[in-house]
VOGU-3710 file (C-alpha; in Angstrom, 3 decimals, decimal comma):
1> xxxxxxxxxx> 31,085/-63,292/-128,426  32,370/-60,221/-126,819  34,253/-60,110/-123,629  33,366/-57,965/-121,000  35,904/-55,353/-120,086  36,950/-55,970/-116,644  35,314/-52,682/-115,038  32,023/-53,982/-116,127  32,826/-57,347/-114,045  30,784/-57,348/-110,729
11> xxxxxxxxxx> 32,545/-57,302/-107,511  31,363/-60,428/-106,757  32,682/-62,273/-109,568  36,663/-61,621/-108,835  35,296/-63,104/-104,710  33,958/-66,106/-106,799  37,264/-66,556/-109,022  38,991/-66,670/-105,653  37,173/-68,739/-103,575  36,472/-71,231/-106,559
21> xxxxxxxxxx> 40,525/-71,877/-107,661  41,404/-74,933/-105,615  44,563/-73,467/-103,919  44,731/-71,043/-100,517  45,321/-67,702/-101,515  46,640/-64,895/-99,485  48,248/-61,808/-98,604  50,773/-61,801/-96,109  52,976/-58,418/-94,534  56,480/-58,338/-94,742
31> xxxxxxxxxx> 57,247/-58,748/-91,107  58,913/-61,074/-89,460  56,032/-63,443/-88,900  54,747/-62,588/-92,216  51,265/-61,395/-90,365  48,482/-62,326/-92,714  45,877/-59,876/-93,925  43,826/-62,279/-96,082  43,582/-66,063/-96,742  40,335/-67,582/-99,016
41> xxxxxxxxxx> 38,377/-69,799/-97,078  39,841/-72,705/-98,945  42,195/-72,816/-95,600  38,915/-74,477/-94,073  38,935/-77,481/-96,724  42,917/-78,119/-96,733  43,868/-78,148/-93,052  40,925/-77,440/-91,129  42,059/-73,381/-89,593  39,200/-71,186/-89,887
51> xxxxxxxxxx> 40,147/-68,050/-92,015  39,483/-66,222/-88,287  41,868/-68,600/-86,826  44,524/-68,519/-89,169  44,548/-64,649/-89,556  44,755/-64,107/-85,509  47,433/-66,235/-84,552  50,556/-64,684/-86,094  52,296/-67,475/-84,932  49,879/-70,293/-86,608
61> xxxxxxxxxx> 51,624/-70,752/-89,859  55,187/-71,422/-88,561  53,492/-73,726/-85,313  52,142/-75,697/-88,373  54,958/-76,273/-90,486  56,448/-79,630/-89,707  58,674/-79,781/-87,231  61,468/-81,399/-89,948  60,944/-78,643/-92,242  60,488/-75,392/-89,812
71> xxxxxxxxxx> 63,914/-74,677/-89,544  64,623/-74,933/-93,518  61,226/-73,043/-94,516  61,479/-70,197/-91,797  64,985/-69,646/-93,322  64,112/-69,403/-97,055  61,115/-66,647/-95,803  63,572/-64,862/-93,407  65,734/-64,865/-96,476  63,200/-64,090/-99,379
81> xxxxxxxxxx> 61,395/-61,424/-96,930  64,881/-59,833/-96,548  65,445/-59,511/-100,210  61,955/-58,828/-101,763  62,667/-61,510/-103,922  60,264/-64,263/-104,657  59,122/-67,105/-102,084  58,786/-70,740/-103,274  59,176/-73,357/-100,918  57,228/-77,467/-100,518
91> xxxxxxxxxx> 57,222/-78,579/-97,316  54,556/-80,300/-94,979  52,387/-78,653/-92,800  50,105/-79,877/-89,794  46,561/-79,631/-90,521  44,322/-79,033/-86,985  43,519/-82,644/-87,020  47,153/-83,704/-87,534  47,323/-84,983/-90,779  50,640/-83,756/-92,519
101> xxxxxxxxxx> 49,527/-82,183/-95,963  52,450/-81,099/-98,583  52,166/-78,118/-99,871  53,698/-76,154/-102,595  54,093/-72,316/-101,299  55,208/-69,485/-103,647  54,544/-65,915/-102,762  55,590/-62,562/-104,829  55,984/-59,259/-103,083  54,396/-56,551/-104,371
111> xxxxxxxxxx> 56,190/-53,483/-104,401  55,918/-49,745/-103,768  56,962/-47,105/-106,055  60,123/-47,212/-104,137  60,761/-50,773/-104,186  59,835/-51,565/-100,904  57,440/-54,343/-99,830  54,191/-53,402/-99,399  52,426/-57,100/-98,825  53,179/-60,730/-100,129
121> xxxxxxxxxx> 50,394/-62,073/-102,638  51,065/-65,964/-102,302  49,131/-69,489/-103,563  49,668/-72,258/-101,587  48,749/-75,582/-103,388  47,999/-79,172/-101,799  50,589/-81,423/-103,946  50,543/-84,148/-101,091  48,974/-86,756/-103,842  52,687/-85,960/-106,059
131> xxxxxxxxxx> 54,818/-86,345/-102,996  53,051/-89,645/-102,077  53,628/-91,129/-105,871  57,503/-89,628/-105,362  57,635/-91,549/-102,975  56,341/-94,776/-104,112  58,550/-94,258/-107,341  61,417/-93,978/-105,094  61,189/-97,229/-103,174  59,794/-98,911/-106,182
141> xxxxxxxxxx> 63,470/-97,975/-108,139  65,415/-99,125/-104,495  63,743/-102,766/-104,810  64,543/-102,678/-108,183  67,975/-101,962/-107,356  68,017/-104,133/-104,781  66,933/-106,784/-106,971  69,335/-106,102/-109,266  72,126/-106,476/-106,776  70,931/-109,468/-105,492
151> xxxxxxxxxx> 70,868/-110,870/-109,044  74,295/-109,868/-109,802  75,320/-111,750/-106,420  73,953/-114,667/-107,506  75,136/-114,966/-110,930  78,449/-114,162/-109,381  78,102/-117,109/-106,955  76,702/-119,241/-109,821  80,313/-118,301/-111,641  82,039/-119,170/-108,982
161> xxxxx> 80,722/-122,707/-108,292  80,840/-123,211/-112,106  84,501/-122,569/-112,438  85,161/-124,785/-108,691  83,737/-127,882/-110,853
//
């Protein structure tokens, strides 16, 4: 089988790779608010902005961020942006409906000849499902050291009435 050289590949198939990977992609600027210039309509799917909506609103992305995590993610892009280094951040974010999805943002910068940023070319994945089994993991360990302590307590009270008699 021969593989077709990619300036043989239709225009249409690199919108179809896009808008098929089940991740938002996008391209941000480097300014402050990191103004977007594309997003794949998977936005629609994962937390309910139209791609109009979320391009429009420069201010939409860090509205959304959970107000727990704003401070910390806003930080880490303020700091990232200022560098040109790579972006990689999970936090939550506010769908339109509400519903907090956690997501799993990295972003690269691409560069100009002289090493400035030109735009950000980022993925941002839904990894809510892995943060909910986290969590259960992580209380499922506490009862189990819980009920571990509690054990020790009473085999240490069990001692103790052993050696009273």
């Amino acid at each position: 089988m021969t593989a077709w050289p990619s300036s043989e590949l239709h225009p249409d198939a690199y919108r179809t790779l896009v808008e098929g990977v089940p991740a938002i992609l996008y391209i941000d600027r480097p300014d402050e608010l990191s103004t977007n210039l594309y997003t794949s309509p998977q936005i629609v799917d994962l937390l309910g902005y139209t791609v109009e909506e979320w391009m429009h609103d420069a201010e939409l992305w860090v509205r959304s961020i959970h107000p727990a995590d704003r401070e910390r993610v806003v930080r880490e892009h303020r700091t990232t942006n200022a560098r040109g280094e790579r972006f990689l951040s999970e936090y939550r974010i506010l769908s339109k409906a509400g519903r907090e999805v956690w997501v799993r943002d990295e972003a690269v910068p691409v560069l100009a000849e002289d090493g400035t940023v030109l735009f950000w070319r980022g993925v941002m994945l839904d990894i809510t499902a892995q943060k909910q089994a986290e969590e259960l993991l992580r209380s499922s360990l506490e009862e189990v050291r819980r009920m571990i302590a509690q054990r020790r307590e009473l085999a240490q009270l069990i001692e103790t009435a052993q050696e009273e008699e």
